[in-house]
mmCIF file of the N, C-alpha and C atoms, coordinates in Angstrom:
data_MODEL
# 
_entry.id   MODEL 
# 
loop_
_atom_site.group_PDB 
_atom_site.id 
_atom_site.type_symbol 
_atom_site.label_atom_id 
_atom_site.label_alt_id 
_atom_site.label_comp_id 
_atom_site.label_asym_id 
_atom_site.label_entity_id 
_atom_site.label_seq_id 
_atom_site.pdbx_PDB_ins_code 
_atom_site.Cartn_x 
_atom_site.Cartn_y 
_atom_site.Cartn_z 
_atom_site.occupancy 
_atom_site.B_iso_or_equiv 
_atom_site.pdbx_formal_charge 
_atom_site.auth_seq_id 
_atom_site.auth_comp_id 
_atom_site.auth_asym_id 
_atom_site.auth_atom_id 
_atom_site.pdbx_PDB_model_num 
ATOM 1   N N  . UNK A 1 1  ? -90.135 19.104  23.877 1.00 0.00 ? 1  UNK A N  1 
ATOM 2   C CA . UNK A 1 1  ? -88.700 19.195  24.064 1.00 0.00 ? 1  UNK A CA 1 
ATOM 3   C C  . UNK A 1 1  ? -88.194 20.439  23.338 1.00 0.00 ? 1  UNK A C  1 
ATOM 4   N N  . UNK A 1 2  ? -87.125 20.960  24.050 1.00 0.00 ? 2  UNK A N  1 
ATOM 5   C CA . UNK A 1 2  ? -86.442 22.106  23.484 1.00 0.00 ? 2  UNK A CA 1 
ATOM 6   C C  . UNK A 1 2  ? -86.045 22.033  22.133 1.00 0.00 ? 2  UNK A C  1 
ATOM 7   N N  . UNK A 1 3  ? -86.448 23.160  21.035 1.00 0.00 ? 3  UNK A N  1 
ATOM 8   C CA . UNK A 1 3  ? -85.840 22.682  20.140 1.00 0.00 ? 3  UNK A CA 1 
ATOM 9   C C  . UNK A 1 3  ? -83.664 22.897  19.775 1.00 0.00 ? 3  UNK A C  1 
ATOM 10  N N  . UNK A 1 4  ? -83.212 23.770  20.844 1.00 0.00 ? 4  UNK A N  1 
ATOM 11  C CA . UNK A 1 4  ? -81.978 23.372  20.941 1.00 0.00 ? 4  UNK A CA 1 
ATOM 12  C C  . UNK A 1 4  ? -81.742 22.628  21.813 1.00 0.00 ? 4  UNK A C  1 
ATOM 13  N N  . UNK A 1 5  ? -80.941 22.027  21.840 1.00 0.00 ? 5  UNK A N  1 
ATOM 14  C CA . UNK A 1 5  ? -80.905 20.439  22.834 1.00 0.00 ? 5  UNK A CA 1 
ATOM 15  C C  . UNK A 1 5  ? -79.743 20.619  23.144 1.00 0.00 ? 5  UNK A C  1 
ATOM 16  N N  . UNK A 1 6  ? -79.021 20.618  24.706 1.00 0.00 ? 6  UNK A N  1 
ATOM 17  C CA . UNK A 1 6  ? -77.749 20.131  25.282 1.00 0.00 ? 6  UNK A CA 1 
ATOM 18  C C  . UNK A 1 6  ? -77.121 19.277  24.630 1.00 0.00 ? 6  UNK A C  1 
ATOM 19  N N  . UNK A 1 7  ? -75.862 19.324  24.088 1.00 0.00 ? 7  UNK A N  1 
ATOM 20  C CA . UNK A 1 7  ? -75.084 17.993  24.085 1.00 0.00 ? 7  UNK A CA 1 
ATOM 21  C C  . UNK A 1 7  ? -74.835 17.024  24.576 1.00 0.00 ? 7  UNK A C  1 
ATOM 22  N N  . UNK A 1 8  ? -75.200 17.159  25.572 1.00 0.00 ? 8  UNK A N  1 
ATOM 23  C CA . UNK A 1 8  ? -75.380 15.575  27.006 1.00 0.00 ? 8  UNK A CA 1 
ATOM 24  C C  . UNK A 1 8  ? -76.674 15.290  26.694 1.00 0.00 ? 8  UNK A C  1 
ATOM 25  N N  . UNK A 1 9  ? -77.624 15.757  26.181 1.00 0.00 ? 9  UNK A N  1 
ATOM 26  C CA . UNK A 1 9  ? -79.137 15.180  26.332 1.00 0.00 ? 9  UNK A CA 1 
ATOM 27  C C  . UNK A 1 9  ? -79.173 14.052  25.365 1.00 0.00 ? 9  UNK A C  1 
ATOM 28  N N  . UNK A 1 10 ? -78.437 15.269  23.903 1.00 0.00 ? 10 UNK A N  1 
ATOM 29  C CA . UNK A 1 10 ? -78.387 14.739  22.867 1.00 0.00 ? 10 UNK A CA 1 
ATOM 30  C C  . UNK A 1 10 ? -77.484 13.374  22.416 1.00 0.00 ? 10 UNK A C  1 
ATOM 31  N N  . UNK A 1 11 ? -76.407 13.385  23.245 1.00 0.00 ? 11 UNK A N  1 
ATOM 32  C CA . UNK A 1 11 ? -75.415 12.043  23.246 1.00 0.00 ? 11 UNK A CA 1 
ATOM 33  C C  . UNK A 1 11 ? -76.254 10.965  23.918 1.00 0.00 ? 11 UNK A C  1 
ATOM 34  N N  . UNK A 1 12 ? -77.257 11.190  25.188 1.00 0.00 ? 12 UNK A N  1 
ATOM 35  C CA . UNK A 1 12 ? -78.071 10.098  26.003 1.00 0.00 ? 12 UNK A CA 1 
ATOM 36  C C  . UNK A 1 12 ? -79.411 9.772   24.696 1.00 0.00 ? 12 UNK A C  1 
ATOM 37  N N  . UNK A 1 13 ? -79.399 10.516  23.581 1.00 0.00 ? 13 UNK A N  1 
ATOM 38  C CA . UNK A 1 13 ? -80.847 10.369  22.783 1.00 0.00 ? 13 UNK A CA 1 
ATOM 39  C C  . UNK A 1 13 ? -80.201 9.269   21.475 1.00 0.00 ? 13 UNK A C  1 
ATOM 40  N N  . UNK A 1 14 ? -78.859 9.357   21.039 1.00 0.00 ? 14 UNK A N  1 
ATOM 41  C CA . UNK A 1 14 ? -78.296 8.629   20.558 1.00 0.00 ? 14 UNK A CA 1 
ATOM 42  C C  . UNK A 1 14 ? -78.087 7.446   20.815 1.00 0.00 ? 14 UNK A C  1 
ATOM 43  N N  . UNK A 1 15 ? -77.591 7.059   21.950 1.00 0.00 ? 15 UNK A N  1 
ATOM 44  C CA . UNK A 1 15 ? -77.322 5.751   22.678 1.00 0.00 ? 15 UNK A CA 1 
ATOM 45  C C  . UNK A 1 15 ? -78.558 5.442   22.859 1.00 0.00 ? 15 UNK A C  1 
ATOM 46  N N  . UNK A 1 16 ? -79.394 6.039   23.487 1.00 0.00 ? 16 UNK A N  1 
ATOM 47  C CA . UNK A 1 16 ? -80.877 5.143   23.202 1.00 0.00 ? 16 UNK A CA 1 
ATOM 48  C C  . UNK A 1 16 ? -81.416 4.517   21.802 1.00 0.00 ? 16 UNK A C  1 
ATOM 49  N N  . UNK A 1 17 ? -81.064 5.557   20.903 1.00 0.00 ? 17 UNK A N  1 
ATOM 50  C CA . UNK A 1 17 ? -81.435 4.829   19.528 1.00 0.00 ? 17 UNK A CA 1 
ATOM 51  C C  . UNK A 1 17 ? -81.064 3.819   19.132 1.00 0.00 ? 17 UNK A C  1 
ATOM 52  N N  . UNK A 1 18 ? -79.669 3.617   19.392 1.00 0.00 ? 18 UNK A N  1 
ATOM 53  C CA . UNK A 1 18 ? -79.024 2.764   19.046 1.00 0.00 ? 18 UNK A CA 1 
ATOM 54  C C  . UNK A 1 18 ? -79.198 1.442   19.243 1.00 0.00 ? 18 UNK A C  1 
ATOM 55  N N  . UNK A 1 19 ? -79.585 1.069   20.786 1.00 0.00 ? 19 UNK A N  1 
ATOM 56  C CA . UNK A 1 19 ? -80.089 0.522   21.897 1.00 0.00 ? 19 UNK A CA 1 
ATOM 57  C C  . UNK A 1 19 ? -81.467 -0.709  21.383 1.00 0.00 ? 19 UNK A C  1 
ATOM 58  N N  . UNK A 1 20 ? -82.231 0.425   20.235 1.00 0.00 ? 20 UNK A N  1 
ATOM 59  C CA . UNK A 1 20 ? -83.323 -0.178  19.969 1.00 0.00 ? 20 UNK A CA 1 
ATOM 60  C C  . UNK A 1 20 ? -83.594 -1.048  18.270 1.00 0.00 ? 20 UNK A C  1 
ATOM 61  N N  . UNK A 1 21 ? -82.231 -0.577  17.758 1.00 0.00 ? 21 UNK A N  1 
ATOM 62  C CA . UNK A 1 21 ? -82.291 -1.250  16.275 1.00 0.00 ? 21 UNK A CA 1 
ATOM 63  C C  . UNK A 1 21 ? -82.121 -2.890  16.740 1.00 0.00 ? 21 UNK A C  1 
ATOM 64  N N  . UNK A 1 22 ? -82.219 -3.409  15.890 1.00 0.00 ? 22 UNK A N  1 
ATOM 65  C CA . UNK A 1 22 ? -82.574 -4.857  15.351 1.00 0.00 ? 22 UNK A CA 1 
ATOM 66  C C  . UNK A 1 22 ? -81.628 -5.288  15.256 1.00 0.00 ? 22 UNK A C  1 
ATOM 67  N N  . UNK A 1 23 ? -80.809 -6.499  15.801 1.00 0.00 ? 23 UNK A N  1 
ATOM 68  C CA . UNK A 1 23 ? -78.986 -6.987  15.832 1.00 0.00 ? 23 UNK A CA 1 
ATOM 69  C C  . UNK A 1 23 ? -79.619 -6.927  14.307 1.00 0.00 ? 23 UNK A C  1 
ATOM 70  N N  . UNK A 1 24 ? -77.697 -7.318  13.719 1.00 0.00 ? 24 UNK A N  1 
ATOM 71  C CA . UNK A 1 24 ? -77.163 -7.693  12.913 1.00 0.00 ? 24 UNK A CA 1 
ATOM 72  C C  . UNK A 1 24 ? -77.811 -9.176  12.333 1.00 0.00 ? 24 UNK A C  1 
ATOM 73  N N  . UNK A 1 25 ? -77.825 -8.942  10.887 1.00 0.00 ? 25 UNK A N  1 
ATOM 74  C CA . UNK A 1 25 ? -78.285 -10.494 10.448 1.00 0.00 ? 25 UNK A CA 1 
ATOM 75  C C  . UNK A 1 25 ? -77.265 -11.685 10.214 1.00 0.00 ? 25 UNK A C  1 
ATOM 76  N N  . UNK A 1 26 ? -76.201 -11.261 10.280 1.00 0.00 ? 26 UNK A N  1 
ATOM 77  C CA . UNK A 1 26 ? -75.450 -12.027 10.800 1.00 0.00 ? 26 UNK A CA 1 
ATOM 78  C C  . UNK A 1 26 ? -75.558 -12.874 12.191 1.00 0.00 ? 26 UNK A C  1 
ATOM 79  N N  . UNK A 1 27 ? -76.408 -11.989 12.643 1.00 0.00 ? 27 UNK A N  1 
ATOM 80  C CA . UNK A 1 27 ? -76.227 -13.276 14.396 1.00 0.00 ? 27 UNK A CA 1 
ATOM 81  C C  . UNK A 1 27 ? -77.496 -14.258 14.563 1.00 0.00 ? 27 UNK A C  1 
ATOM 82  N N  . UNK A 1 28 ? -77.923 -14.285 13.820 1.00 0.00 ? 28 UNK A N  1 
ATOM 83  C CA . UNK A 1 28 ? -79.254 -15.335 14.061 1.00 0.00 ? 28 UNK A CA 1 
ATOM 84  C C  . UNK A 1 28 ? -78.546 -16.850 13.055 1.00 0.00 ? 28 UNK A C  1 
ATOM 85  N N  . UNK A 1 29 ? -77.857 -16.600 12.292 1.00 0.00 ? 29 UNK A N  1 
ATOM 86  C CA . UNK A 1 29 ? -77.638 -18.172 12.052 1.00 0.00 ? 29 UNK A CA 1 
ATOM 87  C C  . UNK A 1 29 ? -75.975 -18.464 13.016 1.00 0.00 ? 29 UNK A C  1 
ATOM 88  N N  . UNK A 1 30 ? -75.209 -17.563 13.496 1.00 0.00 ? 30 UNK A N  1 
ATOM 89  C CA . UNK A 1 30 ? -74.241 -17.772 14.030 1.00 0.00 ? 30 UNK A CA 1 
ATOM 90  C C  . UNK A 1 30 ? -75.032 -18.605 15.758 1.00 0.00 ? 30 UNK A C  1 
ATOM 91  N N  . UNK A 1 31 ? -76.349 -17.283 16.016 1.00 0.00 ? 31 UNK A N  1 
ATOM 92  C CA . UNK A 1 31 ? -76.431 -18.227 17.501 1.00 0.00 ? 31 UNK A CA 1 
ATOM 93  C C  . UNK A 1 31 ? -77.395 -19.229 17.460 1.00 0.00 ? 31 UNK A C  1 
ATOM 94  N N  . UNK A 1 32 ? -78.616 -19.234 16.034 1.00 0.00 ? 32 UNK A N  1 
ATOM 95  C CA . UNK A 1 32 ? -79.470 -20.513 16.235 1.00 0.00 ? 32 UNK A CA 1 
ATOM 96  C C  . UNK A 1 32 ? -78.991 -21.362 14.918 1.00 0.00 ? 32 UNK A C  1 
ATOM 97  N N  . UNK A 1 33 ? -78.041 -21.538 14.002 1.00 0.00 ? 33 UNK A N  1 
ATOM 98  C CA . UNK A 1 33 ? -77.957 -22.259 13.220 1.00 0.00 ? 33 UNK A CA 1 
ATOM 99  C C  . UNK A 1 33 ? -78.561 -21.590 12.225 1.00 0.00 ? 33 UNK A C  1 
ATOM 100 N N  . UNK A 1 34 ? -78.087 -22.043 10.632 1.00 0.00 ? 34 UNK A N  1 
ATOM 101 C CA . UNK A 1 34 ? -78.557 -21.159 9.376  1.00 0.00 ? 34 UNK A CA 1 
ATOM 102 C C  . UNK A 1 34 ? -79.571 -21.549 8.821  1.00 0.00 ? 34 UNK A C  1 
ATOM 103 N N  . UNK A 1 35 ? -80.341 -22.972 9.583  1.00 0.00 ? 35 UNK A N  1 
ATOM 104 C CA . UNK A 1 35 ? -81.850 -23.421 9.094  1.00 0.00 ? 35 UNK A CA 1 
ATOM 105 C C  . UNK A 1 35 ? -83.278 -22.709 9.514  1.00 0.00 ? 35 UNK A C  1 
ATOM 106 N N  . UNK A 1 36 ? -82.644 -21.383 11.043 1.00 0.00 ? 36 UNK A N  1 
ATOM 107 C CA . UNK A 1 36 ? -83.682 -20.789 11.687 1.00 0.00 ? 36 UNK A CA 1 
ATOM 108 C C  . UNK A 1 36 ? -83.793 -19.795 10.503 1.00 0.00 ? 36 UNK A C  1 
ATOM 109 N N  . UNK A 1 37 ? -85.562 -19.217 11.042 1.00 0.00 ? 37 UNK A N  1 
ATOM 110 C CA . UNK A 1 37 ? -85.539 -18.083 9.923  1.00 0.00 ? 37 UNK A CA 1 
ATOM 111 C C  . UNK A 1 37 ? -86.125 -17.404 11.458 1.00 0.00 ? 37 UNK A C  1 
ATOM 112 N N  . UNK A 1 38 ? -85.637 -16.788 12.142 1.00 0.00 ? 38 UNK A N  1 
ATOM 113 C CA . UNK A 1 38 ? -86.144 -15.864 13.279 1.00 0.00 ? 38 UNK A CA 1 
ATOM 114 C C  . UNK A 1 38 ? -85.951 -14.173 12.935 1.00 0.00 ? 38 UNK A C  1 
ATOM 115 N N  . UNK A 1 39 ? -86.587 -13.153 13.518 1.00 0.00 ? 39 UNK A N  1 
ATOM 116 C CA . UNK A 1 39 ? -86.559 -12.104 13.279 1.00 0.00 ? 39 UNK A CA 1 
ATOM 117 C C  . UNK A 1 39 ? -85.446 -11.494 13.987 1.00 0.00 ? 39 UNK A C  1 
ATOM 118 N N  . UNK A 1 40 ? -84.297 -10.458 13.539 1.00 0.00 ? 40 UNK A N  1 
ATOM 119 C CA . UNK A 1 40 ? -83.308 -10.075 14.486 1.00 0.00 ? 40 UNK A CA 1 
ATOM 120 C C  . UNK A 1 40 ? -83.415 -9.122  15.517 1.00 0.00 ? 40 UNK A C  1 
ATOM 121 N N  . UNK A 1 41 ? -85.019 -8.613  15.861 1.00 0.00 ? 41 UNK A N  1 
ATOM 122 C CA . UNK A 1 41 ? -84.996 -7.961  16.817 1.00 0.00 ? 41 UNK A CA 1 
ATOM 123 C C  . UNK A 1 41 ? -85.560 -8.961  18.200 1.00 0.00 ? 41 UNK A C  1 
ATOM 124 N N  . UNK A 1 42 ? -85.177 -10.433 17.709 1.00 0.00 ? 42 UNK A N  1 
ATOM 125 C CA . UNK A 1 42 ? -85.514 -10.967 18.443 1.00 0.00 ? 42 UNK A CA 1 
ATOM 126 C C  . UNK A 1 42 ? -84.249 -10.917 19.698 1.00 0.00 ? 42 UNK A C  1 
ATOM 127 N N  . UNK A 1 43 ? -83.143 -10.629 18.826 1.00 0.00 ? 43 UNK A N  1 
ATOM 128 C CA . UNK A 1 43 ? -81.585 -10.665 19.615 1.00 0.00 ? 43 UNK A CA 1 
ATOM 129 C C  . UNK A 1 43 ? -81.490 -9.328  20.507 1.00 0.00 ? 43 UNK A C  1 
ATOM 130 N N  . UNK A 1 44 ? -82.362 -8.205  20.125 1.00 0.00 ? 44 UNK A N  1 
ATOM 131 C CA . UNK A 1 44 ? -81.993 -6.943  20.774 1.00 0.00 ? 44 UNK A CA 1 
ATOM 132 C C  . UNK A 1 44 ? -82.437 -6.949  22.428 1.00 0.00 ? 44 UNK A C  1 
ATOM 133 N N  . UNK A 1 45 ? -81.336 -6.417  23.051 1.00 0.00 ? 45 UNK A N  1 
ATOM 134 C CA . UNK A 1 45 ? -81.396 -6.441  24.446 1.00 0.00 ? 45 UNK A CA 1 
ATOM 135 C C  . UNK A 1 45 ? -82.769 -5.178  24.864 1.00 0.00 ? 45 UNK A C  1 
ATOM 136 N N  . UNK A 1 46 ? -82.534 -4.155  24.342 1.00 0.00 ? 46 UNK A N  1 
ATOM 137 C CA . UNK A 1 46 ? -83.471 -3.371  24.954 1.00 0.00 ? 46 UNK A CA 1 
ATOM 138 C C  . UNK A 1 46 ? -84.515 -3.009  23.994 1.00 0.00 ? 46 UNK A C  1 
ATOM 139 N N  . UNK A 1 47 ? -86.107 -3.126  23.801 1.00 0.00 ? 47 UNK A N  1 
ATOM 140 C CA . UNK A 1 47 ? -86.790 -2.985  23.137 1.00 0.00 ? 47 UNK A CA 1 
ATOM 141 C C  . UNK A 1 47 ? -88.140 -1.338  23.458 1.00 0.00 ? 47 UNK A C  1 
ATOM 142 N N  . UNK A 1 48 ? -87.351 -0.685  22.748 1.00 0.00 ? 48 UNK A N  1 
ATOM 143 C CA . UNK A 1 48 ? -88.602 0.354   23.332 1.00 0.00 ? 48 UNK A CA 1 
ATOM 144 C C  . UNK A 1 48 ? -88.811 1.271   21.872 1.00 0.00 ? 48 UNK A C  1 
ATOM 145 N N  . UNK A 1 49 ? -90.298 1.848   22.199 1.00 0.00 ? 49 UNK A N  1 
ATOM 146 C CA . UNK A 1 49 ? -90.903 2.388   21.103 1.00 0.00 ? 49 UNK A CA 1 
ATOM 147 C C  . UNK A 1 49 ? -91.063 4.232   21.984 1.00 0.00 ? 49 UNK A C  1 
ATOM 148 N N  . UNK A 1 50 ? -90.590 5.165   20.607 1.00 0.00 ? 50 UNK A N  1 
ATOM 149 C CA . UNK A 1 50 ? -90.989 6.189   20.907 1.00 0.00 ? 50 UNK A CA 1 
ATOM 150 C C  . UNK A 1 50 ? -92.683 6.573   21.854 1.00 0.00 ? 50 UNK A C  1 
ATOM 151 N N  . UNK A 1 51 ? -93.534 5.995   21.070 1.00 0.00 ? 51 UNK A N  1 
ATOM 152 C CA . UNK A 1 51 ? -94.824 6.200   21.320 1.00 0.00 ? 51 UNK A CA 1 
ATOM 153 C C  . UNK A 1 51 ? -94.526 5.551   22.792 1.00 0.00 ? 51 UNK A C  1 
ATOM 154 N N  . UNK A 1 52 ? -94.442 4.272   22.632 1.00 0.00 ? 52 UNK A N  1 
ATOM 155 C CA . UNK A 1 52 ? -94.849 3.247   24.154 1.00 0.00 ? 52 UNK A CA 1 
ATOM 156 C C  . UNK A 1 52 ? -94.188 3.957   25.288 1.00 0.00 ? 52 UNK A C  1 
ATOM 157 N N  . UNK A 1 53 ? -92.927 3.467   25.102 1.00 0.00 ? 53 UNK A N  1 
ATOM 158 C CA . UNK A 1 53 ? -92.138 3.729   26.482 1.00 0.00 ? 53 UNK A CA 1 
ATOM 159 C C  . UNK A 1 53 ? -91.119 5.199   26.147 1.00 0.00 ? 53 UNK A C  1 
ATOM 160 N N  . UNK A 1 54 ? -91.100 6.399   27.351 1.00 0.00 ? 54 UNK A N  1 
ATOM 161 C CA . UNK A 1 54 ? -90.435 7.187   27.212 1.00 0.00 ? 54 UNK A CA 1 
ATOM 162 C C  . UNK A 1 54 ? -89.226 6.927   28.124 1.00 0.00 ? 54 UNK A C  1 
ATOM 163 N N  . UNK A 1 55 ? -88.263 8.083   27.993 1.00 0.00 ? 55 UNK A N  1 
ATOM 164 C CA . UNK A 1 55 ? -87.120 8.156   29.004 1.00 0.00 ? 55 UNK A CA 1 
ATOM 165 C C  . UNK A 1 55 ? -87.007 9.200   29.278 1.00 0.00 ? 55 UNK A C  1 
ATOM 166 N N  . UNK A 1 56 ? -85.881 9.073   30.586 1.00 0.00 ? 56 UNK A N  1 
ATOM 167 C CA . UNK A 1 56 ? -85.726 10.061  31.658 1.00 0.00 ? 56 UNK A CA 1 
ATOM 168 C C  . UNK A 1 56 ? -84.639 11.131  30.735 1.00 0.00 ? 56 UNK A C  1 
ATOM 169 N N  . UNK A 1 57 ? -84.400 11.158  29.496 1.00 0.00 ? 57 UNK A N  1 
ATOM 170 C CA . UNK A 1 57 ? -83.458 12.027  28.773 1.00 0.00 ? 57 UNK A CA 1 
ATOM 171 C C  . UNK A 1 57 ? -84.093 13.122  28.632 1.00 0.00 ? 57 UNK A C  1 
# 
């Protein structure tokens, strides 16, 4: 990748990051009760790894 980067590339490389952190620990006893001990990237909608999966950015 270029090392100067478009500002549109770079705003689509952000929102992906974002995309892939781990909810809030707040939401695992709000949606399974405060006796679960579950991991919070269990809550994240989109799961992708630099290495694994790339994108069209």
């Amino acid at each position: 990748m270029a090392t100067n980067k478009h500002i549109s590339r770079k705003l689509r490389l952000i929102k992906l990051g974002r995309q892939t952190k781990w909810a809030p620990f707040w939401t695992i006893p709000k949606k399974f009760g405060t006796g679960k001990k579950i991991h919070p990237g269990r809550l994240t909608a989109v799961k992708r790894n630099w290495r694994r999966t790339k994108t069209k950015a």
